[in-house]
C-alpha positions in Angstrom: 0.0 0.0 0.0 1.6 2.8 -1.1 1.9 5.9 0.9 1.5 8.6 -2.0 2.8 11.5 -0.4 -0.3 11.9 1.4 0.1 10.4 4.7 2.7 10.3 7.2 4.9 7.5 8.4 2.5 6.9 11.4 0.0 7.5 9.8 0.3 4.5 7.3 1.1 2.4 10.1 -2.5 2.9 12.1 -3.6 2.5 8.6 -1.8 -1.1 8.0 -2.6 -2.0 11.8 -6.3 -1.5 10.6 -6.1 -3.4 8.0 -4.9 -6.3 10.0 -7.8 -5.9 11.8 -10.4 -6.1 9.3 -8.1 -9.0 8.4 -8.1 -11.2 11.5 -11.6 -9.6 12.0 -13.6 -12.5 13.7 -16.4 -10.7 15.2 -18.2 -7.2 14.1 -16.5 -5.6 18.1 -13.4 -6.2 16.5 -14.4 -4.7 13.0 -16.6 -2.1 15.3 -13.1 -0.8 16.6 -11.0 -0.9 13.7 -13.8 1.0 12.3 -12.9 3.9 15.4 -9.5 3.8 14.6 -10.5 5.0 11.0 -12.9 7.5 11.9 -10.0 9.1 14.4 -7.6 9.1 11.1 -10.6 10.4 9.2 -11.5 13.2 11.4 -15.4 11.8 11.7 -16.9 10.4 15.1 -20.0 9.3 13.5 -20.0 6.3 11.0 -22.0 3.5 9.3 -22.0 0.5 6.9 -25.0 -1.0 4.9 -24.0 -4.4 3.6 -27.3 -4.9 1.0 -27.9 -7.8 -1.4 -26.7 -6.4 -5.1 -29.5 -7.2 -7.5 -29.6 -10.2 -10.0 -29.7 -7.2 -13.4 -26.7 -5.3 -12.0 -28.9 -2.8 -9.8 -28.8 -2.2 -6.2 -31.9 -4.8 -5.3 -34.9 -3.8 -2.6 -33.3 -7.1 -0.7 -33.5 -5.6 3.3 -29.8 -4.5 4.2 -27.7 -5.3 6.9 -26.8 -2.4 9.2 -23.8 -1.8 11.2 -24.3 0.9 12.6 -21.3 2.0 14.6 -21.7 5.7 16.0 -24.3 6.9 13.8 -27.5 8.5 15.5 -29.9 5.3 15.6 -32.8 7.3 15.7 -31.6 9.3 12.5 -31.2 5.9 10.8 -34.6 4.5 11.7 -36.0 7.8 10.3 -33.7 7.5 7.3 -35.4 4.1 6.5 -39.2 4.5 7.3 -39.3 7.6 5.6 -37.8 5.9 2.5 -35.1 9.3 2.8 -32.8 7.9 0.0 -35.3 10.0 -2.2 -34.6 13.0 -1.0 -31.1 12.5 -0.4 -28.8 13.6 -3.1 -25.9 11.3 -1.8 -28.1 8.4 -1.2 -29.0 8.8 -5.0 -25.6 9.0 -6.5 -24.2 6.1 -4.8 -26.4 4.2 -6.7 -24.6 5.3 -10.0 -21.8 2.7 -8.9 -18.7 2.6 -7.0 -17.0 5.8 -5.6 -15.8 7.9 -3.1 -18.3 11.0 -2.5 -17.8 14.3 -0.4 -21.0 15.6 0.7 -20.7 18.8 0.1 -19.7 18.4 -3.7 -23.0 16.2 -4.5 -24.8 18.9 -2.3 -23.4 21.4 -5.2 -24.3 19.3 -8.1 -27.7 18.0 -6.5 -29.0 20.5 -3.7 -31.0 18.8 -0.6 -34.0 19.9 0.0 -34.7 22.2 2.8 -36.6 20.1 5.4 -33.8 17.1 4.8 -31.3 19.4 5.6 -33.1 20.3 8.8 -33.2 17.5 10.1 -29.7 15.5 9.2 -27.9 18.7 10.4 -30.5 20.2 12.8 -31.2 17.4 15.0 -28.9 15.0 14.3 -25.3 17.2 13.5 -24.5 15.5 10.2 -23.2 18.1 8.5 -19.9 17.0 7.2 -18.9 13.9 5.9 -17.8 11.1 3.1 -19.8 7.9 1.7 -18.1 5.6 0.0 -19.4 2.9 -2.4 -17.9 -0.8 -2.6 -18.9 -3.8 -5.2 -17.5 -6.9 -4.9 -18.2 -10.0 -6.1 -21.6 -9.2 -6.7 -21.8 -7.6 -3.5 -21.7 -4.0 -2.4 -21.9 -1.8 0.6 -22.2 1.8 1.7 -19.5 3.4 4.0 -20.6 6.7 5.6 -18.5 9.0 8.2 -19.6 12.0 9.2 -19.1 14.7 11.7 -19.1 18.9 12.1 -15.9 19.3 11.0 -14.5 17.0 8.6 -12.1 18.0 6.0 -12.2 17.9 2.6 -8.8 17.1 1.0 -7.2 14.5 -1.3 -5.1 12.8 2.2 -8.8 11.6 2.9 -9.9 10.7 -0.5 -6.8 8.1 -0.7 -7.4 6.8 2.9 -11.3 6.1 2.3 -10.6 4.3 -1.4 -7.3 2.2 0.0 -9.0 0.8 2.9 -13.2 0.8 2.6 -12.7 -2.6 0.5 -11.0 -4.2 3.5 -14.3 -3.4 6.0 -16.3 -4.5 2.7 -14.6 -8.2 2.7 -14.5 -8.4 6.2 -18.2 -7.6 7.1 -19.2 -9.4 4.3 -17.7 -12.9 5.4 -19.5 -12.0 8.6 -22.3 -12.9 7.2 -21.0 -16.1 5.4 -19.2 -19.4 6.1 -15.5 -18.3 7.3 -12.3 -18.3 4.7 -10.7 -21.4 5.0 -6.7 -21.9 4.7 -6.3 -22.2 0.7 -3.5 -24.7 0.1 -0.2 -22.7 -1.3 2.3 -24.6 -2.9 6.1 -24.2 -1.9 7.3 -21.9 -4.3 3.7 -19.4 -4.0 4.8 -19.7 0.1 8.2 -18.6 -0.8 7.3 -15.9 -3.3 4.7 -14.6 -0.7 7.4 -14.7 2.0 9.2 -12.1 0.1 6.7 -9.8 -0.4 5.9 -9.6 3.1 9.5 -7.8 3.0 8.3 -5.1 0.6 9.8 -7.2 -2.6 9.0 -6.5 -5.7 8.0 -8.6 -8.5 11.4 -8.3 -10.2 13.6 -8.6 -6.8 11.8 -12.1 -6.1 12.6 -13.5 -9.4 16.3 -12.8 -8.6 16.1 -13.8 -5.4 14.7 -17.2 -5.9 16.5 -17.6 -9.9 12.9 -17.7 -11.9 11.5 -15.3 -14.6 9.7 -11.9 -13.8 6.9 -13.6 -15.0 6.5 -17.1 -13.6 6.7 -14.5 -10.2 3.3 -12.5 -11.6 2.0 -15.9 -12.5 2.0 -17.4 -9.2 1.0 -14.1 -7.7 -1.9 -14.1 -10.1 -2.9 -17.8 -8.4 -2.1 -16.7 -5.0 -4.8 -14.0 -4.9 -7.1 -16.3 -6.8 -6.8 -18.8 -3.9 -7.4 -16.2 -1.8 -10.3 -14.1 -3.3 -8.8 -11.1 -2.8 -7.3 -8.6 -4.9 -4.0 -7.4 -3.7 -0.9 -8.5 -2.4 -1.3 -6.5 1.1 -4.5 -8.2 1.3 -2.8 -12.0 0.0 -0.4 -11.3 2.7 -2.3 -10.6 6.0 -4.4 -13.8 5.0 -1.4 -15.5 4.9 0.1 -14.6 8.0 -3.2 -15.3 9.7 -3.4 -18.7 8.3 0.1 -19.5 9.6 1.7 -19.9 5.8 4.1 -17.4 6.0 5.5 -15.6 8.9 6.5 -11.9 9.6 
């Protein structure tokens, strides 16, 4: 995970401890505080994930969705949902143009709120600044929201929300299905993944273990298929949890 300028040294490692966390995550207290941490980094004490069904023709479906509602106003959300508020909600509409990373404020200048909706998220419930975030996966998505009276708008943000919403994605999705069993790697996949935990790249490991650039892409290519997951960070945490490779 690259740092990209944007984010300092301890900075990115909260971020990488988080991800560990969503990682390992075996219950939703433990994805519930990783989910803090990321808030605190974030600069938003209120936040929220909807882990829906996505629909059989490619469109978010009317399936009932799964809250996890972490520090959001409960009453706001109940009120949110009975009242059917995704149609007067300009951000609530535009997440369902697909996946994204969406500053409030900027869809509120494209697509202004309506008064009375504006009284009442900000008015009684303080949600005036905030992010949502959109995640498909699999033919699953979900609906990341942080929010708060103060929180920044700036590109630092932007990167943090898109690198690591994914992770809370897979991890509160497999709460709701039958747990990740240990893949089987075979020696050489172990021995290429053991060098990437030390930040090697593709080219290093073929010199390291005397094979091709790409025979090492190829078995990097299988080693995320086995695991279902789409990046090497992601490969690697798995690993180390599963007791495959070792840090």
């Amino acid at each position: 995970m690259p740092r990209s300028g944007l984010v300092t040294q301890h900075e990115l490692n909260s971020l990488l401890d988080i991800v560990v966390d969503c990682v390992e995550g075996k219950s939703l207290e433990k994805i519930r505080d990783a989910t803090k941490k990321f808030g605190q980094l974030i600069g938003a004490d209120k936040l929220y994930w909807a882990v829906p069904v996505f629909g059989s023709n490619g469109d978010f479906a009317p399936a009932p969705v799964v809250d996890f509602n972490i520090s959001y106003p409960a009453e706001w959300v109940q009120i949110y949902k009975k009242e059917k508020m995704v149609l007067q909600d300009p951000v609530g509409q535009i997440c369902m143009t697909g996946r994204d990373v969406y500053y409030w404020g900027d869809v509120y200048r494209q697509i202004p709120p309506s008064k009375s909706f504006l009284e009442i998220k900000e008015g009684s419930f303080k949600l005036f600044q905030g992010y949502t975030s959109v995640t498909i996966r699999d033919n699953r998505w979900s609906i990341f929201s942080l929010a708060g009276q103060r929180v920044p708008k700036n590109a630092r943000n932007f990167w943090l929300i898109d690198k690591v919403a994914p992770y809370f994605h897979d991890a509160l999705v497999a709460l709701q299905t039958k747990p990740q069993t240990s893949p089987g790697l075979t020696k050489r996949e172990k021995q290429i993944l053991q060098e990437v935990v030390f930040g090697k790249s593709n080219w290093d490991v073929s010199v390291l273990l005397n094979i091709s650039e790409s025979t090492v892409k190829f078995h990097m290519q299988n080693i995320l298929r086995k695991f279902s997951v789409h990046s090497r960070t992601h490969a690697v945490a798995l690993a180390v949890k599963h007791k495959l490779i070792f840090l």
